[in-house]
C-alpha positions in Angstrom: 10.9 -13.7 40.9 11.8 -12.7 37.2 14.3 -9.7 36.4 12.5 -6.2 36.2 12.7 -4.9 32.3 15.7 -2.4 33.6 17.8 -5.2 34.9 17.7 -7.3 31.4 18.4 -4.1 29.6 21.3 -3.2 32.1 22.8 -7.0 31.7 22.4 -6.8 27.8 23.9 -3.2 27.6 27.1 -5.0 29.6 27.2 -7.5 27.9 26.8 -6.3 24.3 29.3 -3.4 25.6 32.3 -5.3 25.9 32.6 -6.3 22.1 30.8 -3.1 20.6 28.4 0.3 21.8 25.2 -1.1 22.5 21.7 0.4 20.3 18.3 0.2 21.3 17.9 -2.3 18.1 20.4 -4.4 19.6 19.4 -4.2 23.4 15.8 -4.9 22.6 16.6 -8.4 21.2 18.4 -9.2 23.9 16.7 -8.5 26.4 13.1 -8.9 25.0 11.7 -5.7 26.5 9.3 -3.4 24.1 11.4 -0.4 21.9 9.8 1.6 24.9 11.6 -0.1 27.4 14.9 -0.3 25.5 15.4 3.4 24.8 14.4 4.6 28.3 16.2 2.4 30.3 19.6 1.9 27.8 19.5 5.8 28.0 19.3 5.6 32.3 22.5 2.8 31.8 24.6 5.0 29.5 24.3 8.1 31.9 25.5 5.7 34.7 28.2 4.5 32.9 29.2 8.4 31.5 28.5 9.8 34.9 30.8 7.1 36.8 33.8 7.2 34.5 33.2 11.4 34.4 33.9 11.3 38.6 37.6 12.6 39.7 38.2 12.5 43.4 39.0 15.7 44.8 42.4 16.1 46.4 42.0 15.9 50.4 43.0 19.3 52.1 45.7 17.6 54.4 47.2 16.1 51.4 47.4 19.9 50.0 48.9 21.0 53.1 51.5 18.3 53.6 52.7 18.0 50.2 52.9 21.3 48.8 55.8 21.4 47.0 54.0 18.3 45.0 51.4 20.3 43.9 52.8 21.2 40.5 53.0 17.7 39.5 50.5 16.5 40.4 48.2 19.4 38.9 50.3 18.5 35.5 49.2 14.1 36.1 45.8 15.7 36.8 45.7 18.1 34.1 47.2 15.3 31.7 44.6 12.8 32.8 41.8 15.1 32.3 43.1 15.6 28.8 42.8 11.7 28.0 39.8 11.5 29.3 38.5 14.6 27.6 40.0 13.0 24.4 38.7 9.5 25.3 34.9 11.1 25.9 35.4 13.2 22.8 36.4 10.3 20.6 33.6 8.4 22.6 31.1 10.4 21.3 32.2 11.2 17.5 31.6 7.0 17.7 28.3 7.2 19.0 27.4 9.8 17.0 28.5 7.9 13.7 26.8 4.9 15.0 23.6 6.9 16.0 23.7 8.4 12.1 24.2 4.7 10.7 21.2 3.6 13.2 19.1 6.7 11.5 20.5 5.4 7.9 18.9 1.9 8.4 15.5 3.3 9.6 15.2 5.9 7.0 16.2 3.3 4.7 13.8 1.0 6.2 11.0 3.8 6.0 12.1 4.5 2.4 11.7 0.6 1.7 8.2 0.3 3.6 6.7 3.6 1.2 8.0 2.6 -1.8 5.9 -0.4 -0.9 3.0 1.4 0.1 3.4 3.6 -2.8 3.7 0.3 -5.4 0.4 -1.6 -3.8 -1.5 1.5 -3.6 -0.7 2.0 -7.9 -1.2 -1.3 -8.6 -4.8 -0.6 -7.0 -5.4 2.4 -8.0 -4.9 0.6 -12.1 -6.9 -2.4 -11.3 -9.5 0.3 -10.2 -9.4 2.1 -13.5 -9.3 -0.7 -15.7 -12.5 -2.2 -13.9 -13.8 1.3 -14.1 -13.4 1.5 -17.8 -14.9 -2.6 -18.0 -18.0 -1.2 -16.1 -18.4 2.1 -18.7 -17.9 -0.4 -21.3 -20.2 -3.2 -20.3 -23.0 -0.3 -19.6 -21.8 1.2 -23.1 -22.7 -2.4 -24.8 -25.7 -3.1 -23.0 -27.5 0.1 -23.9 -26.3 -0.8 -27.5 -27.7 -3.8 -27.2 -31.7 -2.7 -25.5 -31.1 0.2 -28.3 -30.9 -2.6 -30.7 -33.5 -4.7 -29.3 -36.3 -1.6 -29.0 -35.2 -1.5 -33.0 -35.6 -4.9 -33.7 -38.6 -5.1 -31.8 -40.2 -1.7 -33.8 -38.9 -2.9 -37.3 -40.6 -6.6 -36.4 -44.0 -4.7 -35.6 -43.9 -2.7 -38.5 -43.0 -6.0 -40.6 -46.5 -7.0 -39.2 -48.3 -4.7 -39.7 -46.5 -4.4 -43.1 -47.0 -8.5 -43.7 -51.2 -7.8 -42.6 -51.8 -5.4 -45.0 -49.9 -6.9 -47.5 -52.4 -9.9 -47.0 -55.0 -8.1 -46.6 -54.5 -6.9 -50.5 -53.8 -9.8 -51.6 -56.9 -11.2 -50.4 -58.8 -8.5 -51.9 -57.0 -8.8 -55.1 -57.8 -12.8 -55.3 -60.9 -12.1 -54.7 -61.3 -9.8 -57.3 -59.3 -12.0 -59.8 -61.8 -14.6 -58.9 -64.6 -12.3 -60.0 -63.1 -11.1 -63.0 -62.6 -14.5 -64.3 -66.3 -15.5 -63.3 -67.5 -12.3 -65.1 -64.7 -13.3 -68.6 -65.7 -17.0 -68.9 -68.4 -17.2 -71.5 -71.2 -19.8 -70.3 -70.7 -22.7 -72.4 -73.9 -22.8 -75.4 -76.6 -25.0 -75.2 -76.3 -27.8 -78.0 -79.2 -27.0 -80.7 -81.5 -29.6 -82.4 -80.7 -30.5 -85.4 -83.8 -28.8 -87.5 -86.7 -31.9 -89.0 -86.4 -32.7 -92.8 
């Protein structure tokens, strides 16, 4: 049977302790458990590990009682110990707490990175939006130019015919008439005469 998510993240926290303090980051790859996984369970392993080195064994009574006179010493090697440990814990956590801020700096950074992403792709769309925005007004702009144009052309062309009919239609008539005029100019041509008898 496989190792529950808890025991790889236990065995990677070890393991990843013993060169440098282990992060969620780090304990995740290592153990392949979700981000979920990682913080709860590297959280449960670090308040073992706090709460085991935090234990100091209480002095038996019949130790008290038998070696008295002792008891000045060895509330000074207690009192010196719980100094370096209180020193060792203290120094413990202004690491973790550095490491916790440079942990915060890569994922802010990392967030700052990912929006200024966003942020670049959503202007780049937003322009190519506009510009086929203003294409569209354009093209619309054109077109109506162009069926105002063509309703003009259209009218002028009518007019043109009915212009080009009448003018026809006159100069018909005035053929006609030149026709008439000339008939009605043209003298008949005279009968030659007999020459009169002797």
């Amino acid at each position: 049977m496989g190792s529950t998510a808890k025991e790889r993240v236990f065995a990677a926290a070890e393991q990843i302790s013993a060169e440098r303090r282990p992060t969620v980051s780090t304990v995740r790859a290592a153990a392949g458990v979700s981000n979920a996984d990682a913080t709860r369970y590297l959280k449960e392993w670090a308040e073992e590990k706090q709460s085991a080195g935090g234990q100091v064994a209480a002095t038996p009574p019949a130790i008290l009682e038998q070696a008295a006179r002792l008891a000045g010493a060895v509330w000074a090697e207690a009192s010196s110990l719980a100094n370096e440990h209180h020193a060792a814990e203290a120094e413990l956590w202004a690491r973790e707490k550095k490491e916790l801020n440079e942990e915060l700096a890569e994922l802010v950074a990392d967030l700052d990175k990912v929006t200024a992403e966003k942020e670049s792709v959503v202007t780049e769309l937003t322009a190519k939006i506009e510009e086929l925005e203003r294409r569209l007004t354009t093209n619309i702009e054109q077109l109506e130019r162009a069926r105002s144009a063509a309703q003009e052309a259209m009218a002028e062309a009518a007019a043109a015919a009915t212009r080009t009919a009448a003018a026809q239609g006159r100069a018909d008539a005035l053929q006609e008439a030149h026709e008439a005029l000339l008939q009605r100019i043209t003298p008949e041509q005279p009968q030659s005469a007999e020459e009169p008898e002797a």
